[in-house]
C-alpha positions in Angstrom: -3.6 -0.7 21.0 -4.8 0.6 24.5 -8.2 1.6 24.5 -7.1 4.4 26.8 -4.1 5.2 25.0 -5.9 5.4 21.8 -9.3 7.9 23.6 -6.1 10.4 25.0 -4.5 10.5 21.4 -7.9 10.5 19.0 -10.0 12.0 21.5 -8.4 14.1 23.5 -5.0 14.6 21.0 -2.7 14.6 23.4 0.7 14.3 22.3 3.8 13.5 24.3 5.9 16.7 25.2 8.4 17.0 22.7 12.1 17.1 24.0 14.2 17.5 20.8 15.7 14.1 20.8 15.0 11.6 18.4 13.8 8.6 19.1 13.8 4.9 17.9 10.5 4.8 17.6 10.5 7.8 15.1 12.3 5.7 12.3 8.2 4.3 11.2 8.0 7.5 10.0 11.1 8.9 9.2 11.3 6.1 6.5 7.6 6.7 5.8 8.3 10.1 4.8 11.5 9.3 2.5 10.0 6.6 0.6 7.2 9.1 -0.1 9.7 11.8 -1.4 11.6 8.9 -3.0 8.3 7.9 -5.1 7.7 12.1 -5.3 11.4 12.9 -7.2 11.0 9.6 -9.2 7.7 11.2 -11.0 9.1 14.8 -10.8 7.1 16.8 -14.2 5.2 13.9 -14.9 2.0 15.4 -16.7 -0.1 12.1 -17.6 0.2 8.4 -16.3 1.5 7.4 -19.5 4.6 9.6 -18.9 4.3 8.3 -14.6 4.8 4.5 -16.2 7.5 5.8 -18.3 9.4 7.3 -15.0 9.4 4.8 -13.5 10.6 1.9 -16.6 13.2 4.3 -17.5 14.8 4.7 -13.6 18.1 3.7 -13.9 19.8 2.2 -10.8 22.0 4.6 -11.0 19.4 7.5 -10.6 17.7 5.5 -7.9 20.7 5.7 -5.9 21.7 9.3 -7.1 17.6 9.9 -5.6 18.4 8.3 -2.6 21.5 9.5 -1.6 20.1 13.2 -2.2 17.2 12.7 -0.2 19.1 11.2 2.7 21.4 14.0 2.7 18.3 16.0 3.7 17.3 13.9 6.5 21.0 14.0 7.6 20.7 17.9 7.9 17.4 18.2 9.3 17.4 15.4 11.9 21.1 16.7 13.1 19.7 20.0 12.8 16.6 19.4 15.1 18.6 17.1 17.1 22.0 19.4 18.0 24.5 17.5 16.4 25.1 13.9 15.5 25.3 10.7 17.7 25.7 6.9 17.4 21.9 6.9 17.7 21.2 9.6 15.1 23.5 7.3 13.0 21.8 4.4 14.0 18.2 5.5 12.7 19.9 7.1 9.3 21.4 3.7 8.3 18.7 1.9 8.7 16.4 4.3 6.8 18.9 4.6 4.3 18.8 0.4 4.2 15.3 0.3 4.1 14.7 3.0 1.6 17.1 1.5 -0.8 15.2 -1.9 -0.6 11.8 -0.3 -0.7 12.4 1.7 -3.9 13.0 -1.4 -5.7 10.2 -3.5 -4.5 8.2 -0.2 -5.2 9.6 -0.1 -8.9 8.9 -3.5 -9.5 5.1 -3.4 -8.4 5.0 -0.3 -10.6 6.2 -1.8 -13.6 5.9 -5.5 -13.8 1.9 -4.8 -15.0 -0.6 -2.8 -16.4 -1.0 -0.4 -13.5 0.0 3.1 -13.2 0.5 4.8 -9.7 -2.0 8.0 -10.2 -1.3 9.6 -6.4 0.2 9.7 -3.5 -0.6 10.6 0.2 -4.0 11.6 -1.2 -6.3 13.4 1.5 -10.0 12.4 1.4 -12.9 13.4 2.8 -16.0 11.3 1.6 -19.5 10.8 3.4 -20.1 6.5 3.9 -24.2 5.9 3.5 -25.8 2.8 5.1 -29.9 3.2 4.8 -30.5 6.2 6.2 -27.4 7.1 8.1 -24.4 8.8 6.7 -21.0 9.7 8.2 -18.3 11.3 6.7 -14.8 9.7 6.7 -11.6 12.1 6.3 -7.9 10.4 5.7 -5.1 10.1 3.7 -4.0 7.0 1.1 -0.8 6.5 0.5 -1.1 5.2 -2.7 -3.2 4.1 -5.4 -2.8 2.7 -8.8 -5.3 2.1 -11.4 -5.1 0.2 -14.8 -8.2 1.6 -17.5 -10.0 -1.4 -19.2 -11.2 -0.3 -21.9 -13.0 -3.3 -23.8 -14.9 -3.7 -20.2 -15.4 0.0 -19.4 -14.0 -0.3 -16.3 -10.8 1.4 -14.1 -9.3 -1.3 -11.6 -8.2 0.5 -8.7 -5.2 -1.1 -6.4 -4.9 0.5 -2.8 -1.3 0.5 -1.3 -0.6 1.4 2.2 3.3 1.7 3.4 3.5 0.0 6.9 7.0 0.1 8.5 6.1 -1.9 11.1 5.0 -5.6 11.5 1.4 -5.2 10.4 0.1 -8.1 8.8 -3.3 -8.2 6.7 -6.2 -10.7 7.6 -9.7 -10.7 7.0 -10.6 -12.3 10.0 -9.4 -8.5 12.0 -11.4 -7.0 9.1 -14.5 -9.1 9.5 -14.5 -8.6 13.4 -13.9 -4.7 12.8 -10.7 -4.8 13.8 -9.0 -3.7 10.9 -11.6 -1.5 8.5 -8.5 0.9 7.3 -7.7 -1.1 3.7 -11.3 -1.5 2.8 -12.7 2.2 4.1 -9.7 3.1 1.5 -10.7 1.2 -1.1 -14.3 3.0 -0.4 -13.0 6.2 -0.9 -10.2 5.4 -3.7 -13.3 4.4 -5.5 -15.2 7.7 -5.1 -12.2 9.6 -5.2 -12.1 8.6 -9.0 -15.7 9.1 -9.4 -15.3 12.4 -8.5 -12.2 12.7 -10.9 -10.3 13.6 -7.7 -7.7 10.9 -8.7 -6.6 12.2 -12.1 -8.0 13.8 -14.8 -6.2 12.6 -17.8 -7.7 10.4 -20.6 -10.9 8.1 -20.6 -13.2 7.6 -16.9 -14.5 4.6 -16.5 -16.6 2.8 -13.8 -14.3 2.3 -11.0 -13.9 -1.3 -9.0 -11.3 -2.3 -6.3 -8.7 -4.8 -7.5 -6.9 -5.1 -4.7 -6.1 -4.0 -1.2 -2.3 -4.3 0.1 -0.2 -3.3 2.8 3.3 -2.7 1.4 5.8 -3.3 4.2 8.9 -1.0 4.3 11.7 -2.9 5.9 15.2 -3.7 5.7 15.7 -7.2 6.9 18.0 -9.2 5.7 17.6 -13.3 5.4 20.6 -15.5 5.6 19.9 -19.1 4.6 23.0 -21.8 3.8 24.1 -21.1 0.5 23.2 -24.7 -0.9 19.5 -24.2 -0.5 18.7 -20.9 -2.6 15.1 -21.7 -3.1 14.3 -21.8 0.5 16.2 -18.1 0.4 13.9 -17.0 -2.3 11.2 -18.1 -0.3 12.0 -16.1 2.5 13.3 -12.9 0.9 10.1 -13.0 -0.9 8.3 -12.5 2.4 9.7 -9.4 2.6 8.7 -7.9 -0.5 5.3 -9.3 -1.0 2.2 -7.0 -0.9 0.0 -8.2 1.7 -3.4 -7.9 1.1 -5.8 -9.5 -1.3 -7.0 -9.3 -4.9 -10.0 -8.7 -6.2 -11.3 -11.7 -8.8 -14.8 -11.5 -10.7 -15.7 -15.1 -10.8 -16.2 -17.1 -13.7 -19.3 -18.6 -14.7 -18.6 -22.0 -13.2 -17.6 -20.3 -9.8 -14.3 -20.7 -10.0 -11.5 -17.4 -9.6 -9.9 -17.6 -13.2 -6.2 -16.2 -12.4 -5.9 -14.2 -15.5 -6.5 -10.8 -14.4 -3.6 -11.5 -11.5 -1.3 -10.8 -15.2 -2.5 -7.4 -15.3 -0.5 -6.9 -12.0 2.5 -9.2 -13.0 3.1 -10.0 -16.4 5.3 -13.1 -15.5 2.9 -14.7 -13.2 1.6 -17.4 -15.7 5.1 -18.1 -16.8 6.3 -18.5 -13.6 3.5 -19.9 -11.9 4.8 -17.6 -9.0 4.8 -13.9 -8.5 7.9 -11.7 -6.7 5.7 -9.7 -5.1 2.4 -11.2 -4.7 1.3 -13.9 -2.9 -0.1 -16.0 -5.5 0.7 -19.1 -7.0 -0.2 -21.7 -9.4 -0.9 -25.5 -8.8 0.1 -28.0 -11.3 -3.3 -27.4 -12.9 -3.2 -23.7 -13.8 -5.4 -22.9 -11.0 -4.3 -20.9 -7.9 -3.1 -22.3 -4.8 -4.9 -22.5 -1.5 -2.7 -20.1 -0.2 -3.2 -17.5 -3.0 -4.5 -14.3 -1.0 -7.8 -13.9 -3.5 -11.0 -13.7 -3.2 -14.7 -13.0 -5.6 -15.3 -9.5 -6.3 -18.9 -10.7 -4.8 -17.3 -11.5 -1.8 -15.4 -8.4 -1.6 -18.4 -6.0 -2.0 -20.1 -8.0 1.0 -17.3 -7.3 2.9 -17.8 -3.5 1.5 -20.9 -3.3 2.7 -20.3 -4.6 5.8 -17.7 -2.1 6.4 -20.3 0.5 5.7 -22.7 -0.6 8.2 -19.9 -1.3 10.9 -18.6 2.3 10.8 -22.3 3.8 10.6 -22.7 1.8 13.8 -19.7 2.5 15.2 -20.0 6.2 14.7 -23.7 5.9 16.7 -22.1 4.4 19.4 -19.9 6.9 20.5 -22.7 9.4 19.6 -24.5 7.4 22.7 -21.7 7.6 24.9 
């Protein structure tokens, strides 16, 4: 983004004067917000995360769509509504919300359900102070979503940080390394706290908290055609789409190596299919994960923690000097 552009909206919040029309470049969040009233009606009275699993593995496809369609009815009224009436454009931006929201829901379900984790909260607004030596700042924001699975025999609660991106953001720890992408591990900081604090959920056991995993969910619609006679290159591709990009959080075994066991605890079918639909993970012939598996140590991942620490503490003094 423009330096300039970015010091007019953060800085000074200016905001472009709003004329009533709806734009193209509103659908990022207009499907934003639907898929987060989509995941909101789907765990309606939900009072523990045993009975937020159990929404979830009981959703019928036929109360998925019954969900959807309601809650695109809504949009329908309030976008013609704010907009004066309806127009191939306005038509435009609903169908390909209502695409998107449909394809998201399921790729949402079956992240949900296919392990051990339970989505605790959504859109959760934090406020927690980062401490390097003997600086502090405090960091205020919102996480879209965050799962966590309770391990019991260990004592510990795995926390898995999802954020919906309708765009074409990609992870890589190379823009997180050169601080130019801190947002998924500064969540993961605060997820972590949050539950400390028992500002995630309050229901059953606490345990001590560690990341597991750091994703960006990407909310899209796109379709993949491939020839009909080559379907595992087409489940290559539409895989792409649903994958959570980001990486998971190993602790190493004793000879140094990152057992892929735990990755079950996110998809139960992983070891059977040497392959997950929504991670990218795989197995070699060998039972040990591919090159291209987006993992990495949990010692690796709290030096990058750190570093994320110190990077915004120095960050934050720079601006403080102008």
């Amino acid at each position: 983004q423009c330096p300039f552009a970015y010091y007019l909206e953060k800085g000074l919040y200016a905001a472009p004067v709003k004329t009533g029309r709806i734009q193209k470049s509103h659908i990022g969040s207009l499907i934003h917000a639907a898929v987060c009233e989509y995941c909101t009606r789907v765990e309606q009275d939900a009072a523990s995360p045993k009975e937020l699993r159990e929404k979830w593995e009981k959703l019928t496809p036929e109360a998925s769509s019954a969900i959807i369609q309601d809650i695109m009815a809504d949009v329908r009224k309030k976008i013609t509504a704010h907009s004066g009436g309806e127009s191939k454009q306005i038509e435009y931006l609903l169908n390909r919300c209502g695409s998107t929201l449909i394809k998201s829901a399921e790729n949402i379900r079956k992240s949900i359900i296919s392990g051990g984790y339970t989505s605790v909260c959504r859109e959760k607004d934090f406020e927690v102070r980062i401490n390097w030596k003997n600086d502090s700042v405090t960091l205020f924001g919102k996480i879209d979503r965050v799962d966590v699975m309770g391990l019991a025999a260990d004592g510990k609660a795995n926390i898995r940080v999802v954020d919906y991106k309708s765009g074409s953001k990609k992870f890589s720890l190379t823009a997180i390394c050169n601080r130019l992408d801190m947002q998924l591990v500064l969540y993961a900081l605060a997820a972590a706290r949050l539950y400390e604090d028992g500002l995630l959920y309050k229901h059953g056991p606490m345990y001590t908290p560690q990341i597991s995993g750091i994703f960006y969910n990407r909310l899209t619609d796109e379709q993949v055609i491939i020839p009909e006679n080559d379907a595992s290159l087409a489940r290559r591709e539409q895989n792409k789409t649903r994958h959570l990009d980001g990486i998971i959080v190993i602790d190493e075994a004793a000879d140094g190596t990152l057992p892929p066991d735990s990755i079950c605890d996110m998809d139960k079918n992983f070891a059977e299919n040497k392959s997950s639909e929504f991670l990218n993970v795989s197995l070699k012939a060998d039972k040990t994960l591919s090159q291209a598996s987006q993992v990495t140590s949990r010692s690796t991942f709290n030096t990058i923690a750190e570093y994320m620490k110190k990077s915004v503490i120095d960050t934050d003094r720079r601006i403080k000097d102008g």
